[in-house]
Backbone bond lengths (Angstrom), bond angles and torsions (degrees), N, CA, C in turn:
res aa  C-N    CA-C-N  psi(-1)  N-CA   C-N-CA  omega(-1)  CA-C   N-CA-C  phi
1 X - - - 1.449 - - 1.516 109.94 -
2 X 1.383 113.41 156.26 1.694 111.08 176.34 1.487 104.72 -79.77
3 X 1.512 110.59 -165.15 1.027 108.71 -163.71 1.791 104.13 -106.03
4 X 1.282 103.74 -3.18 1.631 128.64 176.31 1.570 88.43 -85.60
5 X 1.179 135.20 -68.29 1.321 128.12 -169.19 1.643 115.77 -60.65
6 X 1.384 112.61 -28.82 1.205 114.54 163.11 1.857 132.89 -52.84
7 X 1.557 83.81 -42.07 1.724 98.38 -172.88 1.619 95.66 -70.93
8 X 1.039 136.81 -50.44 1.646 168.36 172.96 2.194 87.87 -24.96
9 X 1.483 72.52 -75.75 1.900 75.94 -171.70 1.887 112.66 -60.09
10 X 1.333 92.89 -47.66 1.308 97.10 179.07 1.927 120.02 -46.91
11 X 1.771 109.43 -25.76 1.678 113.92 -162.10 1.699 81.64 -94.54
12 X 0.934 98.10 -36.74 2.093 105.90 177.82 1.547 102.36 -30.51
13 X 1.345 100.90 -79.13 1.399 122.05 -161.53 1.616 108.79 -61.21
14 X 1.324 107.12 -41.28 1.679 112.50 176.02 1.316 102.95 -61.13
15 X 1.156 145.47 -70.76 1.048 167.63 100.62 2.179 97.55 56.28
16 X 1.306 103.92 -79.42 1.243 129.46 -176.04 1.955 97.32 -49.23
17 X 1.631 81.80 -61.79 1.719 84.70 -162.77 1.586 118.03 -62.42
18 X 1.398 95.96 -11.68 2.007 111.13 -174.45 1.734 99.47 -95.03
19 X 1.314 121.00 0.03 1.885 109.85 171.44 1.482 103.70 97.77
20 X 1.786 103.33 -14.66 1.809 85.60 -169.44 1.574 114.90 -75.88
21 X 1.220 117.75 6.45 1.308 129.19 178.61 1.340 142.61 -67.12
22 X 1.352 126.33 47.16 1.658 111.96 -139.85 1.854 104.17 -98.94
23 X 1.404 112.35 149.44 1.802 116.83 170.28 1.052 87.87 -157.61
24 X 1.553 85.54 157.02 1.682 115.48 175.94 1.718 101.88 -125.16
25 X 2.140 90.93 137.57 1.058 82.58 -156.86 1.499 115.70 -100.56
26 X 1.776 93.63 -0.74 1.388 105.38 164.38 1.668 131.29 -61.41
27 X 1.406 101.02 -38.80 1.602 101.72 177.79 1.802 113.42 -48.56
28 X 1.289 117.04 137.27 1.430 116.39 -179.44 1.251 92.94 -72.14
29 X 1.558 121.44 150.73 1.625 124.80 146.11 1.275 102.32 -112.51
30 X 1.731 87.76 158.09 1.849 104.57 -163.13 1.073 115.90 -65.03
31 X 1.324 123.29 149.64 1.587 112.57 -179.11 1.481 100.10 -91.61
32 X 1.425 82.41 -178.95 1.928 92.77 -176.70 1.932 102.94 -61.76
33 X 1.084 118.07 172.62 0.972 137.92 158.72 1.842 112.06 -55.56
34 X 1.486 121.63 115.80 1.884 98.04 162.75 1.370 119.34 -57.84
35 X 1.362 112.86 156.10 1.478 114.69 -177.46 1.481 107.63 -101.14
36 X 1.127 120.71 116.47 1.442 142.98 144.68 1.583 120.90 31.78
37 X 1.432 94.80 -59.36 1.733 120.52 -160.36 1.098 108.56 -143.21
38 X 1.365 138.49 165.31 1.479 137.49 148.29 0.941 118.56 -11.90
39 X 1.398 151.26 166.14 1.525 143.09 125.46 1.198 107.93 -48.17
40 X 1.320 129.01 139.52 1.875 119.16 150.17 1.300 131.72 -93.36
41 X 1.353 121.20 143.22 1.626 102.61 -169.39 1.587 91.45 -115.73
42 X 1.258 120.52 147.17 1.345 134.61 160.70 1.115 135.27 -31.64
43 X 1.275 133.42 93.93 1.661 122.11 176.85 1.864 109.02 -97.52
44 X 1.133 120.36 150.58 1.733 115.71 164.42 1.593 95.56 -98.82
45 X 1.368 109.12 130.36 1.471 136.49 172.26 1.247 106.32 -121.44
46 X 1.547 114.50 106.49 1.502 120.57 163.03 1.884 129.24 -87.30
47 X 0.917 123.52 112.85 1.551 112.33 -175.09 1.544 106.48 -112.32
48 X 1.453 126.58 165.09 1.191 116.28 148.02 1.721 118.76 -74.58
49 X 1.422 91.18 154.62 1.749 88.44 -170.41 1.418 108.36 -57.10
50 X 0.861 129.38 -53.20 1.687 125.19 -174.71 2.024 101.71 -43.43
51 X 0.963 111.22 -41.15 1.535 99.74 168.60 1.600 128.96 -55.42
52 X 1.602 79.78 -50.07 1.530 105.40 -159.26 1.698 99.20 -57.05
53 X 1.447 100.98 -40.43 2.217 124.61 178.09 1.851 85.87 -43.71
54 X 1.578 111.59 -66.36 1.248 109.37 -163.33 1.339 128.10 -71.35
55 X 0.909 118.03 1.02 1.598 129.39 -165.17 2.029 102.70 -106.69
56 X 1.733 96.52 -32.17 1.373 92.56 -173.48 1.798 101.30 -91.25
57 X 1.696 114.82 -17.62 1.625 113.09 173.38 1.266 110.85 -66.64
58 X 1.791 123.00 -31.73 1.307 123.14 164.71 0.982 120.70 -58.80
59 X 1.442 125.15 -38.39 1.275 106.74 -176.61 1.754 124.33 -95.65
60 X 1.171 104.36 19.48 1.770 120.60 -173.58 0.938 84.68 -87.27
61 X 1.871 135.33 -61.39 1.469 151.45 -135.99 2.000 75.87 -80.70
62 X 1.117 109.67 -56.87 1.620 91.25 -152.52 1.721 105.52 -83.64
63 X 1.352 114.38 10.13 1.794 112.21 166.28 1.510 89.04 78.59
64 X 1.418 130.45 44.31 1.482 106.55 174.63 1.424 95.30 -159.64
65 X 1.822 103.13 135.57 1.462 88.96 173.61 1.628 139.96 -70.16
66 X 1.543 128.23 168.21 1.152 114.36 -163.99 1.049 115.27 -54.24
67 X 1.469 133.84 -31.88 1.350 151.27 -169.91 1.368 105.64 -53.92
68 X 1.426 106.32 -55.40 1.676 112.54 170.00 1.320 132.64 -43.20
69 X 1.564 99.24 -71.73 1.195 127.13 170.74 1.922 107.45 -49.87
70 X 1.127 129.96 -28.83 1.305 118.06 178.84 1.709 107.23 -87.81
71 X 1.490 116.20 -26.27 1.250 117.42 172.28 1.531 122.97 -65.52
72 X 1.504 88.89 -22.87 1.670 79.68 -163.86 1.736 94.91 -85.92
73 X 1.653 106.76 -38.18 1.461 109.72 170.61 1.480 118.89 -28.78
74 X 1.363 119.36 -65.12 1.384 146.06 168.53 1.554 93.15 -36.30
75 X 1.377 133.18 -74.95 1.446 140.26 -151.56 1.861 86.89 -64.35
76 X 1.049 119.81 -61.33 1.695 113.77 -166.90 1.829 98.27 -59.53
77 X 1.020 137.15 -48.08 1.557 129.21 174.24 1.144 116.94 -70.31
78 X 1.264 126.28 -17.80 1.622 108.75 158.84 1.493 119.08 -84.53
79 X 1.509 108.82 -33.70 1.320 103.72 -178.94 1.526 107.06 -91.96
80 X 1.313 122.58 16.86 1.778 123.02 156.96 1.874 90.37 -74.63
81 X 1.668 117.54 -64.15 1.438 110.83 -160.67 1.451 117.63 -52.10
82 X 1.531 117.40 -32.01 1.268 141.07 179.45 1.233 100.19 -60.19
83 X 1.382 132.52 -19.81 1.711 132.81 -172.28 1.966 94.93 55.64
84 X 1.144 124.65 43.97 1.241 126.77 -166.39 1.840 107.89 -94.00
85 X 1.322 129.79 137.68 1.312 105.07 167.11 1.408 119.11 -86.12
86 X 1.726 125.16 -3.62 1.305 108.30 -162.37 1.830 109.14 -87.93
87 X 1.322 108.69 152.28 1.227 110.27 -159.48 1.514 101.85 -155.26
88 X 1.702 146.06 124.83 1.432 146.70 -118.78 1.854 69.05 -106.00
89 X 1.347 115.53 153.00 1.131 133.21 148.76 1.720 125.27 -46.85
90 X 1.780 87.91 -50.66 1.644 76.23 -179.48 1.263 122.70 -94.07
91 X 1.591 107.36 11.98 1.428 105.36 167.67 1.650 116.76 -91.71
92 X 1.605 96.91 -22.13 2.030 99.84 159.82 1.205 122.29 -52.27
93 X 1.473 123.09 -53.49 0.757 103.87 -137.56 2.102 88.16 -104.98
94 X 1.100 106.68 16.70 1.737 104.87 -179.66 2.023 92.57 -99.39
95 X 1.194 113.19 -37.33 1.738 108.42 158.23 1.512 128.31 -32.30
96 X 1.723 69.70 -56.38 2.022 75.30 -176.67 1.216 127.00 -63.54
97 X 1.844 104.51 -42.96 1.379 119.65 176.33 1.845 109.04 -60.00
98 X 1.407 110.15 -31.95 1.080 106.91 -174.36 1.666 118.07 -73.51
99 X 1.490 111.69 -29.14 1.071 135.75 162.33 1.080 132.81 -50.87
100 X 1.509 125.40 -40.58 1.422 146.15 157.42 1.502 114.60 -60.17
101 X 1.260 105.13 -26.75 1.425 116.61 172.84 1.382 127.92 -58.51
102 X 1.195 123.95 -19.63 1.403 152.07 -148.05 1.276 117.05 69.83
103 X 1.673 138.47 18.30 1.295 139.72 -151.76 1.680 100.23 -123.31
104 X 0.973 91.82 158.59 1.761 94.91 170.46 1.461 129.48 -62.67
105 X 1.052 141.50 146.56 1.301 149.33 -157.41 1.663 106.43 -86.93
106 X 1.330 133.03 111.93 1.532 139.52 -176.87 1.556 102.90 -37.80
């Protein structure tokens, strides 16, 4: 802690222990905000650079960062092994476009 955060806790506690402290413990406090999306948890992904070059030109071309673009990659190959039909919209429809392209399909 700094030494500002120190003085801070230290007037807290004086403060607390002398009565000037008052809460109620009935009032609700707000909760956090819900979050958006999933949480994400961290994976380490090693490539050789010549991949790593291609993976981040793919994902410039498709407006999405690599992070994305490798998740959603990931999401269509597991849910190919899964024999699964669900499949993200915006990863359809960046296939197709990519597809129309003359290029292979993500």
């Amino acid at each position: 802690m700094s030494e500002h955060s120190d003085d801070q806790v230290a007037a807290a506690a004086t403060a607390f222990a002398a009565g000037d402290v008052t809460y109620d413990l009935t009032t609700p406090a707000p909760l956090p905000p819900v979050p958006e999306s999933e949480p994400m948890v961290g994976m380490g992904l090693r490539l050789p650079p010549s991949l790593a070059q291609r993976v981040r030109g793919a994902a410039e071309k498709a407006g999405v960062s690599a992070s994305q673009l490798l998740r959603e990659w990931i999401e269509l190959g597991l849910t190919d092994m899964d024999n699964d039909q669900f499949v993200s919209l915006s990863a359809l429809r960046r296939a197709i476009a990519h597809a129309a392209q003359g290029g292979q399909a993500a």
